[in-house]
N, C-alpha and C positions, 0 to 999 in steps of 0.2 A: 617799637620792640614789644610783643607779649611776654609774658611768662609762661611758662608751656612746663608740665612735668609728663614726664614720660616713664609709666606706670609698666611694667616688667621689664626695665630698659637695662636690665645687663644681660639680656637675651636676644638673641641677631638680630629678628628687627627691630629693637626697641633702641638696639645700639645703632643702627646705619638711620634710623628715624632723628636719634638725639644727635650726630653726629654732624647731619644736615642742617638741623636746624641752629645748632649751633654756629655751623658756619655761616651761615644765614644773618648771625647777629642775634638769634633769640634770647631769652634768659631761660637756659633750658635748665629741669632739675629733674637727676635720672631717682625713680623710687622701683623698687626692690621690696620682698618678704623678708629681708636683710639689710639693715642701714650699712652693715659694711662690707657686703656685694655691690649694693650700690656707689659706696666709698671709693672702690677701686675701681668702676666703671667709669665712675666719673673722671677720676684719675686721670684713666688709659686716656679718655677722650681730651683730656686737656684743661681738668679741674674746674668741672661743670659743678651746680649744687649739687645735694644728693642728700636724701632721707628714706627712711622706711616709706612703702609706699600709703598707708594711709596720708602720714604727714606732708611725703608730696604733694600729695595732692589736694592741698588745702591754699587757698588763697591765691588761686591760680588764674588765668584768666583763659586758657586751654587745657585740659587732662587728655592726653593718650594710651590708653590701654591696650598693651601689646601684649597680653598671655596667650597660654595654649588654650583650648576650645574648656579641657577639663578645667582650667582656673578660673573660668570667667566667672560663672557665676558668684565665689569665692569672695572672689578681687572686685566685681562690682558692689558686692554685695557691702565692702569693708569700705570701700570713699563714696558711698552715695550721701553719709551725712558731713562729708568735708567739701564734696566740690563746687557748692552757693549755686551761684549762676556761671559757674566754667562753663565751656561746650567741651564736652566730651566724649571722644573720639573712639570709635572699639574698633580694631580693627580684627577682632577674631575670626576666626575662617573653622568651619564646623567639619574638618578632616577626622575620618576617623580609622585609625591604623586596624591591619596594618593595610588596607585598601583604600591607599589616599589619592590613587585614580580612578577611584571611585566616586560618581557624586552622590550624596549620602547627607542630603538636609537635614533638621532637627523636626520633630512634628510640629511646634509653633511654626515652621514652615525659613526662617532663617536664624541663625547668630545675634541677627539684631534686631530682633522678636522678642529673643530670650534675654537682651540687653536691655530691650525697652520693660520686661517684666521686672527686671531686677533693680533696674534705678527707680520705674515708678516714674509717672508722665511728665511731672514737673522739669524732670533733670534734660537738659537742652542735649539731645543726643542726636550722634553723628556717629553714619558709620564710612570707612575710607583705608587705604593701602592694603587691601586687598591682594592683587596682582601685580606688586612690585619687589623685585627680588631682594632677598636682605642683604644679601653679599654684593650685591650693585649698589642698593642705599648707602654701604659703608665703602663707598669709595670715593672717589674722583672724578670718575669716568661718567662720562653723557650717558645720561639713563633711557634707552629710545623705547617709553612706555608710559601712557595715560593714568593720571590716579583718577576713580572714578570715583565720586562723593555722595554719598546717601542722606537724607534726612527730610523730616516733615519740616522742621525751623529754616526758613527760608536765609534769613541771616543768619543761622550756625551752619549752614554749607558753605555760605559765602567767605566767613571766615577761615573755615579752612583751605578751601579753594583757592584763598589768597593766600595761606601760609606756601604753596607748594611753586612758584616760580622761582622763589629764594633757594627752594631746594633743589635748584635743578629739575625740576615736573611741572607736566604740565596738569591742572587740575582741574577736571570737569564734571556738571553737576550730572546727577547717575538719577535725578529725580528724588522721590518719594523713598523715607526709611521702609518702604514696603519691597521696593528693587533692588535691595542690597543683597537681596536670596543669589541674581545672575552673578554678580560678583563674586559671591562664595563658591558658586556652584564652578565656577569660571575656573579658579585655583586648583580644582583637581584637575580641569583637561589640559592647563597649565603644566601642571604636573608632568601628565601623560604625554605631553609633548616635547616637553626636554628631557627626556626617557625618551621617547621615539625616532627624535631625531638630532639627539645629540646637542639642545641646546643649551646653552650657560645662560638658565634665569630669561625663558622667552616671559613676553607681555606683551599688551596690546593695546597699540594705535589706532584711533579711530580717525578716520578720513572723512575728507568735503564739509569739514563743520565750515563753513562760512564764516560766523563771528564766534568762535572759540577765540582764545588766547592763542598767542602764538606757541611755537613749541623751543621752547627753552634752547 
């Protein structure tokens, strides 16, 4: 069992993120710019920890950061001197309204560019859930969609790669914190595509991996 705080987690995906791991068996602890937004998230989910999110995110041995694109920097900027050696996870996606089927990168060139400037290189970063719907993470239902996992720390991918069969995912490495741009970029034609064709929360399976993990 890790201890996993999940850093904007009374926001949809922070909630279908804590809510899996949860079931999971994790020690999950939802953190909030509100201890007592987080209070009642936790709650809802079934009286998980909960603290503001700096203090979440202290003494963790996972951090996930689920803000919007405008918070990131904010919100990295407030637990980069609490999270030790956590691996921590951003899962930010650099949409920018109101043309969010638009892809529209940042100039450092991804989300987790501007992640690796804000923690500063020491901090074991990981980027990942990308392209998995939030209102499918908080449910029940078989999620039929790859988490693809970013990072230069070869054991802080692995880690959380191993966090996502618990959760019903299957989790595969996406390479180098430099590949995390397709990923982002990915999210808006995601977008554009359940717009298009009517679909509830598409993602994407990749096929013939050979020795992938099986798929949940």
């Amino acid at each position: 069992m890790a201890s996993i705080a999940v850093i904007g987690g009374t926001g949809a995906l922070g909630k279908g993120i804590a809510r899996r791991l949860a079931k999971a068996g994790q020690a999950v602890t939802i953190g909030s710019r509100s201890a007592e937004k987080a209070k009642a998230a936790a709650e809802e989910l079934g009286g998980l920890g909960y603290a503001a999110n700096e203090d979440a995110a202290e003494g963790k041995d996972v951090v996930i950061v689920t803000v919007p694109h405008a918070s990131q920097g904010d919100t990295l900027r407030l637990i980069k001197g609490r999270v030790g050696n956590a691996v921590v996870v951003d899962t930010t996606v650099p949409l920018v309204p109101p043309k969010v089927m638009r892809v529209q990168l940042p100039a450092e060139g991804s989300a987790a560019m501007q992640a690796r400037e804000h923690l500063g290189p020491d901090v074991r970063l990981v980027t990942a859930f990308h392209n998995v719907s939030a209102h499918h993470l908080d449910s029940d239902h078989t999620i039929d969609c790859d988490v693809l996992v970013f990072s230069d720390d070869v054991d802080a991918r692995k880690t959380v790669i191993d966090l996502c069969p618990g959760m019903g995912l299957r989790g595969l490495s996406g390479g180098a914190l430099a590949n995390s741009a397709a990923a982002e970029a990915l999210t808006s034609i995601l977008i554009y595509m359940n717009k298009t064709y009517k679909a509830d929360g598409a993602g994407v399976r990749f096929t013939s991996l050979t020795d992938a993990p099986p798929i949940p």
